[in-house]
C-alpha positions in Angstrom: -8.0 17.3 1.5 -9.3 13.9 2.4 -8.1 10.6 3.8 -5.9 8.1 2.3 -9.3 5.7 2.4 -11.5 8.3 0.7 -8.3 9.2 -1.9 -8.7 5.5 -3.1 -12.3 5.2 -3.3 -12.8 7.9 -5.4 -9.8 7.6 -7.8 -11.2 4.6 -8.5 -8.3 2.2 -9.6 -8.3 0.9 -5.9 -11.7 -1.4 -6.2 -9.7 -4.2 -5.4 -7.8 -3.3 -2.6 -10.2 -1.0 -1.5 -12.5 -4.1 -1.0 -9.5 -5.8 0.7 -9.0 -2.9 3.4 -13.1 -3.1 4.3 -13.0 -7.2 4.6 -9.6 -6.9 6.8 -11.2 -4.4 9.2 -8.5 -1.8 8.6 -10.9 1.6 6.8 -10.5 2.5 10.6 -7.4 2.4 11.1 -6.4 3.7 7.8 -8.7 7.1 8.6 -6.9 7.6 11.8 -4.5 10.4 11.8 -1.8 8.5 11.1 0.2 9.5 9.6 1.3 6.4 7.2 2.9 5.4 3.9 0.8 3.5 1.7 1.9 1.6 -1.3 -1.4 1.0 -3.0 -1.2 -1.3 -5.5 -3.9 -0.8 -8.1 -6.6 -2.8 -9.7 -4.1 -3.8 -12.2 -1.9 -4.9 -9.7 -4.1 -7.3 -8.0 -5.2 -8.8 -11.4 -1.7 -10.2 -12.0 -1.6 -12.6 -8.9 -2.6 -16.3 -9.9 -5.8 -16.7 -10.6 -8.1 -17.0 -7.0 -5.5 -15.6 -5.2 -7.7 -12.6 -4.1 -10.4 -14.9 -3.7 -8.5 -17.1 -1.2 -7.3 -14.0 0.9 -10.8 -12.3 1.4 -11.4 -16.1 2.7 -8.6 -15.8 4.9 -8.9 -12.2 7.2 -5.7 -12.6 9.1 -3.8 -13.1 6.1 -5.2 -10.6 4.0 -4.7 -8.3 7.3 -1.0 -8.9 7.1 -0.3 -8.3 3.3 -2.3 -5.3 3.4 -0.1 -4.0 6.5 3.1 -5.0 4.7 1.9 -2.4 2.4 1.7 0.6 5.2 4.7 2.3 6.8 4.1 4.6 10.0 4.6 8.5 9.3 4.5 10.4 6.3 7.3 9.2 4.1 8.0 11.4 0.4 9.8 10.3 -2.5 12.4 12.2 -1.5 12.5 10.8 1.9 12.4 7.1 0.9 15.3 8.1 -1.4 17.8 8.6 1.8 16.5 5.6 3.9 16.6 2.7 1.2 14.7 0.4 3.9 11.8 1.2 5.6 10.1 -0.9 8.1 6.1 -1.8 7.3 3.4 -2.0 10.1 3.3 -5.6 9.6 7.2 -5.9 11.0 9.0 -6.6 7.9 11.7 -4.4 6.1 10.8 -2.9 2.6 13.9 -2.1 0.5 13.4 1.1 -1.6 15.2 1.9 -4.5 15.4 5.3 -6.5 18.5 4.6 -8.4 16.7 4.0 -11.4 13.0 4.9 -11.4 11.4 4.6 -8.2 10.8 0.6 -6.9 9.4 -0.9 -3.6 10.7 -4.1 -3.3 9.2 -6.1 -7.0 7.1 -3.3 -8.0 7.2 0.0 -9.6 5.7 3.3 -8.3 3.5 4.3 -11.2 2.6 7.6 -9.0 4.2 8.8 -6.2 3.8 11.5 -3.7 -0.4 11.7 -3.8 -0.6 13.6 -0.5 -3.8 12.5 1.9 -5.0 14.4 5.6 -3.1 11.8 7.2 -0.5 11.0 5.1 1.0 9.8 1.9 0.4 7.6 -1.0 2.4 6.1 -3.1 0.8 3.9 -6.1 2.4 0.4 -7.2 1.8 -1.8 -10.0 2.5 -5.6 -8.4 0.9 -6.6 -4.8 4.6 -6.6 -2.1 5.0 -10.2 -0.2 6.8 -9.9 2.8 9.9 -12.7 2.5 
C-alpha cells in the first residue's frame, strides 16, 4: 500500500493540493508514519475559492501551512469512527465538527469518498477547501 502523499499523486484529482503540500513543506511530514486523517479536497474543490485565492496562499507559506493542517487529524480515523466523535480536533488546533446524520459532511463540505486507506493512515476526500473559524 502506499502513502497518503503518493495516494494523491497518482489518483490524480489532488494537482492542486498536492502542489500546496510540496510549497508548504509538509510531503515530509505527511510520509511519516503518522498515522493522520486527511480531508483532501480535490481539484474541484480548490477551483471554487475566489478567483487568486490559491494564488495568494502559495504566496503566503505560513498561511497555506495552516489551512492545509486544518485539513489533517492525528491517528487513523474511519467513517465509522468520525460517526461516534462528531468533533475532531485538526493538527492545526481547531475543532472540526463531523456530521453523519445525513450523508457524511466535515464542517461546509461533503465527503465525496471516504475511507481510502493509505500506509499511514486514512483519507477521506471533500469537495469545498475547510476554514478554520
Amino acid at each position: 500500500m502506499a502513502d497518503i502523499v503518493d495516494i494523491a499523486v497518482s489518483a490524480g484529482s489532488f494537482k492542486t493540493l498536492v502542489t500546496a503540500v510540496q510549497v508548504a513543506g509538509l510531503v515530509d511530514v505527511l510520509k511519516s508514519p503518522g498515522p493522520f486523517t486527511v480531508f483532501a479536497p480535490n481539484d474541484a474543490a480548490f477551483a471554487k475559492l475566489p478567483p487568486g485565492t490559491v494564488q495568494t496562499l502559495v504566496q503566503n507559506v505560513p498561511q497555506l501551512a495552516r489551512i492545509l493542517t486544518f485539513h489533517v487529524v492525528s491517528g487513523k480515523l474511519m467513517k465509522a469512527d468520525l460517526e461516534k466523535l462528531g468533533v475532531v480536533t485538526s493538527v492545526e488546533g481547531s475543532p472540526i465538527r463531523v456530521n453523519t446524520e445525513d450523508g457524511f459532511e466535515v464542517k461546509n463540505a461533503t465527503v465525496v469518498a471516504a475511507d481510502i486507506e493509505a500506509d499511514n493512515g486514512v483519507i477521506h476526500v471533500i469537495d469545498n477547501v475547510i476554514l478554520m473559524g
